[in-house]
HTML snippet that shows the backbone in 3Dmol.js (N, CA, C, O; Angstrom):
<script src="https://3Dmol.org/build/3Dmol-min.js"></script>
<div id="view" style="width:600px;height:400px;position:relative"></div>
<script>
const pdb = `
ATOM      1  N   UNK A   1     112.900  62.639 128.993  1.00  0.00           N
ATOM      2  CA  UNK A   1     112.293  63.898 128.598  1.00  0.00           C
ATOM      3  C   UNK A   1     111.243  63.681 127.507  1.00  0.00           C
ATOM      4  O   UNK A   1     110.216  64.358 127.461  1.00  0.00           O
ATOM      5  N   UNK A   2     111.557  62.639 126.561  1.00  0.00           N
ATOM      6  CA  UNK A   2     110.596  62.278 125.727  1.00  0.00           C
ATOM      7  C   UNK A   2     109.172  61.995 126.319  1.00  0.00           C
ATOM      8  O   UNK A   2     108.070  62.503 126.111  1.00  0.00           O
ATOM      9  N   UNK A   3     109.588  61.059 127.079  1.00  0.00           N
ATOM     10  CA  UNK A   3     107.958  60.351 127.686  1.00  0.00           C
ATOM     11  C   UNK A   3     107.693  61.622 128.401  1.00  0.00           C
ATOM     12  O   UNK A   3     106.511  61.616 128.057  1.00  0.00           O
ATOM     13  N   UNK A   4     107.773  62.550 129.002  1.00  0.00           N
ATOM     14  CA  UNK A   4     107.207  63.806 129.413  1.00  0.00           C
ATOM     15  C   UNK A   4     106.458  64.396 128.598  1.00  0.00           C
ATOM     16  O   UNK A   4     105.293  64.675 128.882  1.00  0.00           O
ATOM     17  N   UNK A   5     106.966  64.656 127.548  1.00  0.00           N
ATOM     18  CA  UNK A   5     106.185  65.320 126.740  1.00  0.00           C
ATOM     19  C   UNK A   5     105.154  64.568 126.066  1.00  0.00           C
ATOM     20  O   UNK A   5     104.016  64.934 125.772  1.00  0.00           O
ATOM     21  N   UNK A   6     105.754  63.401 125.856  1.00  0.00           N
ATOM     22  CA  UNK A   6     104.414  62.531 125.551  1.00  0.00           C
ATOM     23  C   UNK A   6     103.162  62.992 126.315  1.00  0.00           C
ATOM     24  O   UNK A   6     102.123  63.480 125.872  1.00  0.00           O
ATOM     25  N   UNK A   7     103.546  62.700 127.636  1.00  0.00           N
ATOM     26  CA  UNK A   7     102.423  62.436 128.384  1.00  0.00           C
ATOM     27  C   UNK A   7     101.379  63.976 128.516  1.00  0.00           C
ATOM     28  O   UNK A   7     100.162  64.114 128.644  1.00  0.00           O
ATOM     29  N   UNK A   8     102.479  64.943 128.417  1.00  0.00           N
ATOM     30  CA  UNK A   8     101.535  65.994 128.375  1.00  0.00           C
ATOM     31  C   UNK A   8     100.968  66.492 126.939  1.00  0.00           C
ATOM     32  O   UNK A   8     100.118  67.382 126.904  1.00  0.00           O
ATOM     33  N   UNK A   9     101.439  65.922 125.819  1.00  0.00           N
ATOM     34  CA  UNK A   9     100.717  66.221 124.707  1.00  0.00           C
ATOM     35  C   UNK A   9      99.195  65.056 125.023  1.00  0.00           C
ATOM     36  O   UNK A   9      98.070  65.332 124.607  1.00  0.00           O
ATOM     37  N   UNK A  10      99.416  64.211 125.558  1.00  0.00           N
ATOM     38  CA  UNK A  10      98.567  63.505 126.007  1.00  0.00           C
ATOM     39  C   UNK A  10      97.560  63.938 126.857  1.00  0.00           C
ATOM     40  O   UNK A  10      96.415  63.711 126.467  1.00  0.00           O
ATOM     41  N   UNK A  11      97.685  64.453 127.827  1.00  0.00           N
ATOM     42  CA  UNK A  11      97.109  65.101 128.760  1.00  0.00           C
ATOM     43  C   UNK A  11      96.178  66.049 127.748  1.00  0.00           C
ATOM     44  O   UNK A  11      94.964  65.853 127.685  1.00  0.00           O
ATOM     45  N   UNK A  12      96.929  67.247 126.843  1.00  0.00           N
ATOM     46  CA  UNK A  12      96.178  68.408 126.554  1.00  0.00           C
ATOM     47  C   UNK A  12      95.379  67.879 125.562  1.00  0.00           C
ATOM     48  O   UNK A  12      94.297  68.456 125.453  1.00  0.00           O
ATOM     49  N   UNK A  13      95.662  66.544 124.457  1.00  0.00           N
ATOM     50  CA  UNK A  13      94.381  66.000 123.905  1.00  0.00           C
ATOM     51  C   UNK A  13      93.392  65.442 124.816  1.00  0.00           C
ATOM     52  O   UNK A  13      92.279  65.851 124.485  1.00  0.00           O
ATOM     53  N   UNK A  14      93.340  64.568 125.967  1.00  0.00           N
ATOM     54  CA  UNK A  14      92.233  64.634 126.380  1.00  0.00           C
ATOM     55  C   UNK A  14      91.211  65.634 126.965  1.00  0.00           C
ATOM     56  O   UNK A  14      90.019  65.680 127.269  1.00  0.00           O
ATOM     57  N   UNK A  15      92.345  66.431 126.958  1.00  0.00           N
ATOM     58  CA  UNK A  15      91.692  68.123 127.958  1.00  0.00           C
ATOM     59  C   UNK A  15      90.564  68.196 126.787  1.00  0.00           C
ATOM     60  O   UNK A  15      89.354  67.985 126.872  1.00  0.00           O
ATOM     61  N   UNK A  16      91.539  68.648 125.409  1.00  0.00           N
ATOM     62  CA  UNK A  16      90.869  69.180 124.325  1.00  0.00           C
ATOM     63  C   UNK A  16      89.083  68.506 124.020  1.00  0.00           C
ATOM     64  O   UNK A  16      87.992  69.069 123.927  1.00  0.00           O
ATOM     65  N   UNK A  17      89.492  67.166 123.948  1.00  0.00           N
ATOM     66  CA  UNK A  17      88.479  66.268 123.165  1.00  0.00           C
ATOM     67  C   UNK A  17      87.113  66.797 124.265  1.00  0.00           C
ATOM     68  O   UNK A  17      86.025  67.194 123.847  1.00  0.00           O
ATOM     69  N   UNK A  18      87.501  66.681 125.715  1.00  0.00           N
ATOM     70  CA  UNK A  18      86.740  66.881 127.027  1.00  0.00           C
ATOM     71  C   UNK A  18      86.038  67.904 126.779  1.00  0.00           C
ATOM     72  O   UNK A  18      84.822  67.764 126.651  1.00  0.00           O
ATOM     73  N   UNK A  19      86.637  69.168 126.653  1.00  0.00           N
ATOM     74  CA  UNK A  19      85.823  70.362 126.533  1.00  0.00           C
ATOM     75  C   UNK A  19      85.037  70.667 124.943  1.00  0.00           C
ATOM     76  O   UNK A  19      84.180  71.546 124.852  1.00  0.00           O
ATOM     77  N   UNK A  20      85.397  69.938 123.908  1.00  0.00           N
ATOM     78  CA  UNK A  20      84.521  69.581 122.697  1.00  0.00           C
ATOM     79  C   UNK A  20      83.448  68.958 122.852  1.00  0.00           C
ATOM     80  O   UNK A  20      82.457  69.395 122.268  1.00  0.00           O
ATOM     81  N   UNK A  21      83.363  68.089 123.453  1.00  0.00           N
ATOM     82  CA  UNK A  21      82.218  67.176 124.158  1.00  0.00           C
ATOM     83  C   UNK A  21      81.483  67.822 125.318  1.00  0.00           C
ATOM     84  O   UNK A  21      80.307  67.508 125.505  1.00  0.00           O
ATOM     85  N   UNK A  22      81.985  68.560 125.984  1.00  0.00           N
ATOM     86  CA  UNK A  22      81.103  68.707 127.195  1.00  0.00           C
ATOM     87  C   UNK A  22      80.007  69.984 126.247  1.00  0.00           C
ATOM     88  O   UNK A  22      78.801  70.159 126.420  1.00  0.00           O
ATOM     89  N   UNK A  23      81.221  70.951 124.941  1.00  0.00           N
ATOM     90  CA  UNK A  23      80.109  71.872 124.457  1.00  0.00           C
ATOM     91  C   UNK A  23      79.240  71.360 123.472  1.00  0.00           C
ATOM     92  O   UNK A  23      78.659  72.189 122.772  1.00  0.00           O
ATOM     93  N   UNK A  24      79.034  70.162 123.277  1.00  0.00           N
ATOM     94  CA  UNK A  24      77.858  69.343 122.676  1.00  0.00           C
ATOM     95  C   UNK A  24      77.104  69.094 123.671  1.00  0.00           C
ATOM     96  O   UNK A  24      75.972  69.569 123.756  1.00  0.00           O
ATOM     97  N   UNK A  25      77.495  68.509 124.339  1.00  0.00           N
ATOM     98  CA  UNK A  25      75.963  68.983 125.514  1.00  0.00           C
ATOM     99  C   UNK A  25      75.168  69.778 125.874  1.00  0.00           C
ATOM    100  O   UNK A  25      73.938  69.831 125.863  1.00  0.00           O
ATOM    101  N   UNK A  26      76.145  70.565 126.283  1.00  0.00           N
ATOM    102  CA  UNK A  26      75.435  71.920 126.144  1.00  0.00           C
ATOM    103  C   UNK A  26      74.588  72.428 125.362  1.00  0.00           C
ATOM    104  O   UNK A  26      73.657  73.147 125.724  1.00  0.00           O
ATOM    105  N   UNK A  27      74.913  72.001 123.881  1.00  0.00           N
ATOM    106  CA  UNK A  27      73.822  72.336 123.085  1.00  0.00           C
ATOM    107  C   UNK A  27      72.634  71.313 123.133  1.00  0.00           C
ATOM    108  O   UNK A  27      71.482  71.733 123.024  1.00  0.00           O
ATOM    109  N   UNK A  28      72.808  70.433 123.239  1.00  0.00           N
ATOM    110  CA  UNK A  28      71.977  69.212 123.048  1.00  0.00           C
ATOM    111  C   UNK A  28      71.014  69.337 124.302  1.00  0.00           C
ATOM    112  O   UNK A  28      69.868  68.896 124.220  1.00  0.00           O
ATOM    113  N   UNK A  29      71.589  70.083 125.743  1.00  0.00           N
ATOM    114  CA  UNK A  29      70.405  70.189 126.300  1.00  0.00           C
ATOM    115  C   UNK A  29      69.757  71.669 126.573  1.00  0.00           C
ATOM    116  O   UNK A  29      68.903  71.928 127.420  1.00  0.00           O
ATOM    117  N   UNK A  30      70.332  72.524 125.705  1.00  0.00           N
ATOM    118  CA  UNK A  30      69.767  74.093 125.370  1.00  0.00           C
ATOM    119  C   UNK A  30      68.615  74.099 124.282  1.00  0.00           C
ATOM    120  O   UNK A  30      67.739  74.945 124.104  1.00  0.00           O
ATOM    121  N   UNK A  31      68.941  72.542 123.391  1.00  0.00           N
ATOM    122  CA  UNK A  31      68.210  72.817 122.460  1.00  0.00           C
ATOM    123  C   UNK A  31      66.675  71.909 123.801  1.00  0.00           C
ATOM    124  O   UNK A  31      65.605  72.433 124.115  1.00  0.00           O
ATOM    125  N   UNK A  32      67.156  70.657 124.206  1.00  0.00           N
ATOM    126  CA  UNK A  32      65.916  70.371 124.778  1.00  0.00           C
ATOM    127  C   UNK A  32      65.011  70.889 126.032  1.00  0.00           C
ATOM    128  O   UNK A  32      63.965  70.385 126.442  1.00  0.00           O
ATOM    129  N   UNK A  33      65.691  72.020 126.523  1.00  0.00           N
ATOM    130  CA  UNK A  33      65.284  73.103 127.253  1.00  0.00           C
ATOM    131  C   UNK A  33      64.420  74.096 126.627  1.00  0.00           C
ATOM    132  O   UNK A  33      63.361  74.533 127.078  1.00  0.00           O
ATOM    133  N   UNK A  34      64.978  74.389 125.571  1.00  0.00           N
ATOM    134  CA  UNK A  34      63.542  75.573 124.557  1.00  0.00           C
ATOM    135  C   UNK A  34      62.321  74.274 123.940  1.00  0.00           C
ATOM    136  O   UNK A  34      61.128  74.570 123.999  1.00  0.00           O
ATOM    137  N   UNK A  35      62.685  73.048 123.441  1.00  0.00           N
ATOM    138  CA  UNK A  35      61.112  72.302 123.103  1.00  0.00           C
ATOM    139  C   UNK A  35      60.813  72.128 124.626  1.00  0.00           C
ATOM    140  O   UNK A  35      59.637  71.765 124.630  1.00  0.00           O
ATOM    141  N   UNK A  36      61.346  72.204 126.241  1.00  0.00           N
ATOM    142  CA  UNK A  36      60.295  71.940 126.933  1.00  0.00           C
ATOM    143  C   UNK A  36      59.610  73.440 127.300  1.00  0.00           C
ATOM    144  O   UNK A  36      58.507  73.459 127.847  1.00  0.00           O
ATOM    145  N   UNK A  37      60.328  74.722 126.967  1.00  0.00           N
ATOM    146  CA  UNK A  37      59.444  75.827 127.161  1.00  0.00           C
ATOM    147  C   UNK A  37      58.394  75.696 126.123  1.00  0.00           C
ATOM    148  O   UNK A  37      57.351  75.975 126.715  1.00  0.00           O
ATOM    149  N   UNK A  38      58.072  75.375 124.693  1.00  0.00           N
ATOM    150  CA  UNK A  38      57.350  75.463 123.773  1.00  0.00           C
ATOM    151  C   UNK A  38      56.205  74.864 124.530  1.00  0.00           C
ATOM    152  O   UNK A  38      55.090  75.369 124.658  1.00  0.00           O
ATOM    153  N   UNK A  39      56.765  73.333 125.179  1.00  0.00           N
ATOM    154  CA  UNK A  39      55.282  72.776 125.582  1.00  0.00           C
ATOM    155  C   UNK A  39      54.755  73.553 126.643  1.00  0.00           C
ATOM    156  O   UNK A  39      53.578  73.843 126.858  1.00  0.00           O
ATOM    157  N   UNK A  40      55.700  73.833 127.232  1.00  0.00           N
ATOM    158  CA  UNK A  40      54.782  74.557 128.512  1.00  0.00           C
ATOM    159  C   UNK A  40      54.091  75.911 128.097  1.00  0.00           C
ATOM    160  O   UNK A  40      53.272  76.305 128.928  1.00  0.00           O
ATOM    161  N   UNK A  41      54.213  76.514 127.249  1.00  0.00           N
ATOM    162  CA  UNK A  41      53.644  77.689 126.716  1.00  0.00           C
ATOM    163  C   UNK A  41      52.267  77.165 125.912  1.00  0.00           C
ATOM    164  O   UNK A  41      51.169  77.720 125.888  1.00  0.00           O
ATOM    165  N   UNK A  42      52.646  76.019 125.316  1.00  0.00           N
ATOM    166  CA  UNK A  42      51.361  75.189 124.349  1.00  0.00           C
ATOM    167  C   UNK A  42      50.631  74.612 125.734  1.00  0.00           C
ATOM    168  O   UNK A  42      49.469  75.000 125.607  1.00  0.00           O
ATOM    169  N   UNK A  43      50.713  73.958 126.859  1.00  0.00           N
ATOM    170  CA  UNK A  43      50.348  73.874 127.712  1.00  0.00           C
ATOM    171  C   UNK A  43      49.020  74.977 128.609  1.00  0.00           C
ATOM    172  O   UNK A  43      47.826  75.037 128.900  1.00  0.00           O
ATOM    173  N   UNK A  44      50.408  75.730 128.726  1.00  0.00           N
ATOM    174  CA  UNK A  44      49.398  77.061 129.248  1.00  0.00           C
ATOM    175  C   UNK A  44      48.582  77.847 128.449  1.00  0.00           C
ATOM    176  O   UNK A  44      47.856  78.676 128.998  1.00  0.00           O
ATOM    177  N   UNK A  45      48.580  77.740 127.399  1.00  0.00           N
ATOM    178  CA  UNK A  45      47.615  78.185 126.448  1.00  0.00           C
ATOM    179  C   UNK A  45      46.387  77.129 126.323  1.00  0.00           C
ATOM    180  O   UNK A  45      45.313  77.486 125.838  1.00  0.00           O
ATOM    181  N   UNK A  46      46.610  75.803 126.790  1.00  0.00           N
ATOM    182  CA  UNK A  46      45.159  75.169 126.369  1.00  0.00           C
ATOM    183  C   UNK A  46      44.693  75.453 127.339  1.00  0.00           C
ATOM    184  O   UNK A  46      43.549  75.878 127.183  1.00  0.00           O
ATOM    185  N   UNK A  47      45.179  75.421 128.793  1.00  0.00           N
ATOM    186  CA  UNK A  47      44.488  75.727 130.337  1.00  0.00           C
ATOM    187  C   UNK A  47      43.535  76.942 129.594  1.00  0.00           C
ATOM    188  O   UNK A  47      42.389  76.733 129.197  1.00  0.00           O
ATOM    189  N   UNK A  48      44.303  78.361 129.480  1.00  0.00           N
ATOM    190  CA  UNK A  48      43.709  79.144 129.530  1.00  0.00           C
ATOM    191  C   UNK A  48      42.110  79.309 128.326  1.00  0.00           C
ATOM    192  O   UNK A  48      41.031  79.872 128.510  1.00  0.00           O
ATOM    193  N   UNK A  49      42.596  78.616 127.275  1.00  0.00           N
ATOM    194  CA  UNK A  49      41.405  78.093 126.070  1.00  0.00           C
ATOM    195  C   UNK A  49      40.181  77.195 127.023  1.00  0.00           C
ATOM    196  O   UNK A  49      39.029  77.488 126.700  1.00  0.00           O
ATOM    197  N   UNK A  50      40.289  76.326 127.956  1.00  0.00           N
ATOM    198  CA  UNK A  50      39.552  75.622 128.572  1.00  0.00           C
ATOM    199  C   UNK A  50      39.119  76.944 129.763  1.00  0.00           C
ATOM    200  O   UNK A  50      37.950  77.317 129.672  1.00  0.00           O
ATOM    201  N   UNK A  51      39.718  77.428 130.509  1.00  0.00           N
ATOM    202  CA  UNK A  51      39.271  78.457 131.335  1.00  0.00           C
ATOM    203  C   UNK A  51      38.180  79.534 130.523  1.00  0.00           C
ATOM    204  O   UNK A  51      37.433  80.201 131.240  1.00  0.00           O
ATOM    205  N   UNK A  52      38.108  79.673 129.229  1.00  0.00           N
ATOM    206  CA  UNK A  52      37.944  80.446 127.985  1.00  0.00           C
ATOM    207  C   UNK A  52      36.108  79.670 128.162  1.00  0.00           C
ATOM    208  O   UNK A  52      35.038  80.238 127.940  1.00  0.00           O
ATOM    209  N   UNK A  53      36.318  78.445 128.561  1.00  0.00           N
ATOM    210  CA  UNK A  53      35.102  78.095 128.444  1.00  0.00           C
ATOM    211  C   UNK A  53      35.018  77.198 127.033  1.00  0.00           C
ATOM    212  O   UNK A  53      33.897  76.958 126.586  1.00  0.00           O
ATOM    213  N   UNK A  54      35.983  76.795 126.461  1.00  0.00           N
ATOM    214  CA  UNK A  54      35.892  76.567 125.232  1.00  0.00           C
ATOM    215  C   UNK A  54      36.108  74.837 125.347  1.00  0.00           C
ATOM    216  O   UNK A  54      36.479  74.377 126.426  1.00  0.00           O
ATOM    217  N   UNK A  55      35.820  73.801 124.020  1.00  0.00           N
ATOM    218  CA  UNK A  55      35.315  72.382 124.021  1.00  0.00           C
ATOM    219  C   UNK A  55      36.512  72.259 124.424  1.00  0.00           C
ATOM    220  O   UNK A  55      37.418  73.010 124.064  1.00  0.00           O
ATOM    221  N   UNK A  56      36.654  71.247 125.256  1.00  0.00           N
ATOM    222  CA  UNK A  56      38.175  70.443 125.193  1.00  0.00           C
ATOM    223  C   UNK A  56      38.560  69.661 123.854  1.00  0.00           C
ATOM    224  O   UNK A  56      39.703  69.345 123.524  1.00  0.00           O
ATOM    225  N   UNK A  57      37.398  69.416 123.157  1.00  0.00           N
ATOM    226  CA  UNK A  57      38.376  69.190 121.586  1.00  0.00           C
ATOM    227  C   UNK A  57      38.761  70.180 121.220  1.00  0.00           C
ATOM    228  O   UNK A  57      39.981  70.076 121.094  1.00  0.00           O
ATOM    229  N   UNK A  58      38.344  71.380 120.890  1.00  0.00           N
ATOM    230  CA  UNK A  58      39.027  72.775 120.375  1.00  0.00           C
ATOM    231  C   UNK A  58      40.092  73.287 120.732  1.00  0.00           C
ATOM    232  O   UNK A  58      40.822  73.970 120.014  1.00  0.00           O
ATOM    233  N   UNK A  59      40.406  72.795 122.698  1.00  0.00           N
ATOM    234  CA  UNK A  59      41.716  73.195 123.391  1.00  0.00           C
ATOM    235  C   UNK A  59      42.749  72.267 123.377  1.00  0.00           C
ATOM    236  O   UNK A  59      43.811  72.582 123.913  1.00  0.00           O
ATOM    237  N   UNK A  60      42.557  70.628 122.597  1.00  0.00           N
ATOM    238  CA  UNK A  60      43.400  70.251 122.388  1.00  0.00           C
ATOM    239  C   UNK A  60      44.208  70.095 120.953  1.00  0.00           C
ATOM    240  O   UNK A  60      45.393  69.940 120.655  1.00  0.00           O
ATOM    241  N   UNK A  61      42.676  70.241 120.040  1.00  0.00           N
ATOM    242  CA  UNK A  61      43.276  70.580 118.793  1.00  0.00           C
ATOM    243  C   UNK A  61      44.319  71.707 118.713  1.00  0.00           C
ATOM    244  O   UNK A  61      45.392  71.505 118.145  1.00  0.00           O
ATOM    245  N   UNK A  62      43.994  72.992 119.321  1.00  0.00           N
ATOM    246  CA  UNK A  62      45.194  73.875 119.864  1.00  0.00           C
ATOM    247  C   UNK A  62      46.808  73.225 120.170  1.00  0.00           C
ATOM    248  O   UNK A  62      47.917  73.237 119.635  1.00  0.00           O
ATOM    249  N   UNK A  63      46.123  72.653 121.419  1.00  0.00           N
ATOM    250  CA  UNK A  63      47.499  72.346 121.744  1.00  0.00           C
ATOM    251  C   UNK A  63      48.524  70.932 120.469  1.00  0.00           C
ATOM    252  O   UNK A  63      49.750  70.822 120.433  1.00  0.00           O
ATOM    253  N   UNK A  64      47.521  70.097 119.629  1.00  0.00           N
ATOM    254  CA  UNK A  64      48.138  69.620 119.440  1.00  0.00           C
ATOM    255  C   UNK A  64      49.206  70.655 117.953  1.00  0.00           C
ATOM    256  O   UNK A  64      50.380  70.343 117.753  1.00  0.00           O
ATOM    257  N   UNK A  65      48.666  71.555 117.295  1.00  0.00           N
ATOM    258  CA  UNK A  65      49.137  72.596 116.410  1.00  0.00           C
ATOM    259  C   UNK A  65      50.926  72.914 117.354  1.00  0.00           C
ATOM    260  O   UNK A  65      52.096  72.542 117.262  1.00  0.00           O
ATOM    261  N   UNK A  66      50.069  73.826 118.204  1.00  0.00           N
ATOM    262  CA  UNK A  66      51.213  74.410 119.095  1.00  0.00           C
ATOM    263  C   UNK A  66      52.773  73.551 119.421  1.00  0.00           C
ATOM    264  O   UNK A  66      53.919  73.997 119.462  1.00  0.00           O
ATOM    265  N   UNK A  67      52.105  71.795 119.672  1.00  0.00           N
ATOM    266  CA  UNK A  67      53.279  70.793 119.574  1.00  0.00           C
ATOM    267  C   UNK A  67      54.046  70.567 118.688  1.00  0.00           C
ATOM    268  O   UNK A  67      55.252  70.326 118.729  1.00  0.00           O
ATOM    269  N   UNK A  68      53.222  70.655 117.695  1.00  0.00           N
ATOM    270  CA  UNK A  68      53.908  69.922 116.800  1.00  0.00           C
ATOM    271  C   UNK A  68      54.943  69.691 116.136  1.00  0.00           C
ATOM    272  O   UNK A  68      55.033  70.662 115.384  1.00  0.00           O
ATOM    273  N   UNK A  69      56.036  68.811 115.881  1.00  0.00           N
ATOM    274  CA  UNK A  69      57.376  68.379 115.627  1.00  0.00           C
ATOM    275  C   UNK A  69      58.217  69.180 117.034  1.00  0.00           C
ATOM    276  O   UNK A  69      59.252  69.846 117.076  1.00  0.00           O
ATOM    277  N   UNK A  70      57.248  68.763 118.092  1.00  0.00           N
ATOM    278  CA  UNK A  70      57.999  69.336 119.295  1.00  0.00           C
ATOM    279  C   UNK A  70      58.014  68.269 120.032  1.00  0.00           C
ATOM    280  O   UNK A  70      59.014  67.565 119.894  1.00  0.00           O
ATOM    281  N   UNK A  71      57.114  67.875 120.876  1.00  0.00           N
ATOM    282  CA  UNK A  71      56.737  66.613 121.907  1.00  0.00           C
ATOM    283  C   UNK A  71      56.303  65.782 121.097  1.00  0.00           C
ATOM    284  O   UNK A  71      55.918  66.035 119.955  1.00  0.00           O
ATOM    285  N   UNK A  72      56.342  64.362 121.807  1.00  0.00           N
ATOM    286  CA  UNK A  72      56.071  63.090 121.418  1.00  0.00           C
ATOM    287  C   UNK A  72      54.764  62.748 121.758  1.00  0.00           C
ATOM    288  O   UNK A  72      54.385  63.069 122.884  1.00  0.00           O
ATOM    289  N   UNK A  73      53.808  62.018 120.835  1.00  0.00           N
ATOM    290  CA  UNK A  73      52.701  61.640 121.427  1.00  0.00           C
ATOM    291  C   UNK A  73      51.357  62.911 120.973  1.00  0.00           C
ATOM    292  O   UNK A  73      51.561  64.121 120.877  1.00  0.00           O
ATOM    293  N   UNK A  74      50.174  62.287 120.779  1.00  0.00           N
ATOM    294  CA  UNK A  74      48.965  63.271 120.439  1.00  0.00           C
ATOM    295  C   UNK A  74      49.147  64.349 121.808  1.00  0.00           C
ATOM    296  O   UNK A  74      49.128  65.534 121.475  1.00  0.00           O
ATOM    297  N   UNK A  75      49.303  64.114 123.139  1.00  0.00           N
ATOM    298  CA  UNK A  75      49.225  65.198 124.176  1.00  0.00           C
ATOM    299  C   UNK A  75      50.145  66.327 124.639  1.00  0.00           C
ATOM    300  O   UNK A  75      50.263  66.870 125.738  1.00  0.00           O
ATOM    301  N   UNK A  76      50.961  66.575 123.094  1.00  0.00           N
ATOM    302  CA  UNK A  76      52.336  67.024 123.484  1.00  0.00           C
ATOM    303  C   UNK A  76      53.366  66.666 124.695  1.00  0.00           C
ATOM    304  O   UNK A  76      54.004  67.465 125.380  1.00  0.00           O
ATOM    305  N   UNK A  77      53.346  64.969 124.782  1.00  0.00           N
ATOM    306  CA  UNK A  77      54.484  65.031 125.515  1.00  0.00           C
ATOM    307  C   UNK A  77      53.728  64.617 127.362  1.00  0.00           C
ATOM    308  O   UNK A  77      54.332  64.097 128.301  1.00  0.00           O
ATOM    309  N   UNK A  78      52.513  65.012 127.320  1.00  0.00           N
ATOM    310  CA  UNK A  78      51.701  64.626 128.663  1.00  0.00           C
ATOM    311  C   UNK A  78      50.301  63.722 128.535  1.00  0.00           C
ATOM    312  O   UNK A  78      50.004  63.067 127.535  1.00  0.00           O
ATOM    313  N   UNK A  79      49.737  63.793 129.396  1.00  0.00           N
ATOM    314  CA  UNK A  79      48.273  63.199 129.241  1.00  0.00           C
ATOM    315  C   UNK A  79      48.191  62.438 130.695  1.00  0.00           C
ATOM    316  O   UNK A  79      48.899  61.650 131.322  1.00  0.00           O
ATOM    317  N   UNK A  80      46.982  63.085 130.878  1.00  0.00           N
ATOM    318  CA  UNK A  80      46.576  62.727 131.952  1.00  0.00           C
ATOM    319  C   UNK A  80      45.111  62.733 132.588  1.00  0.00           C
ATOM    320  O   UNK A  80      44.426  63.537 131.955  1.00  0.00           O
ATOM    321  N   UNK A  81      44.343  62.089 133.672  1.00  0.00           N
ATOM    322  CA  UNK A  81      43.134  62.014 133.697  1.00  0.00           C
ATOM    323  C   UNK A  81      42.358  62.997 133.312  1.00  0.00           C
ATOM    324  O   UNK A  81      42.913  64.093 133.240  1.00  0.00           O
ATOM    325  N   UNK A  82      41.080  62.936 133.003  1.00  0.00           N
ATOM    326  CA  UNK A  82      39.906  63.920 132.967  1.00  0.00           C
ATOM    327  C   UNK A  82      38.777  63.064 133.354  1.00  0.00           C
ATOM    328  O   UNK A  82      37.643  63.536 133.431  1.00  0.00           O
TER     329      UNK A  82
END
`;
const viewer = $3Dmol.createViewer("view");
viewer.addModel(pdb, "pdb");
viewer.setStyle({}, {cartoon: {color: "spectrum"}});
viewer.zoomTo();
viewer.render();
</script>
């Protein structure tokens, strides 16, 4: 009867530790789900600054403001031909 209960005090700590951990994830990828909306909003705002007719230095200086301490890298996080 002993080792029974062992095993299920056993059991409900790994349950426990499991669902502590899985809600760190959760946060960890809620939080990196809102910096990838930021870029895409800093994103769609330089399109529309360049549609604006405006320098592409001016629409990236934008975007790089809009990044910042968000994405990695001068292109928030992208870069690609022109």
């Amino acid at each position: 009867m002993k080792n029974w209960t062992l095993t299920l005090i056993g059991i409900a700590s790994v349950a426990i530790f499991s669902v502590a951990h899985a809600a760190e994830l959760d946060q960890a990828a809620k939080e990196d789900i809102a910096r990838h909306r930021v870029m895409a909003v800093a994103h769609e705002n330089a399109a529309k600054c360049l549609e604006a007719g405006k320098a592409d230095e001016v629409c990236e200086k934008q975007l790089q403001l809009e990044c910042k301490g968000v994405a990695i890298g001068k292109f928030c996080g992208m870069k690609h031909q022109h």
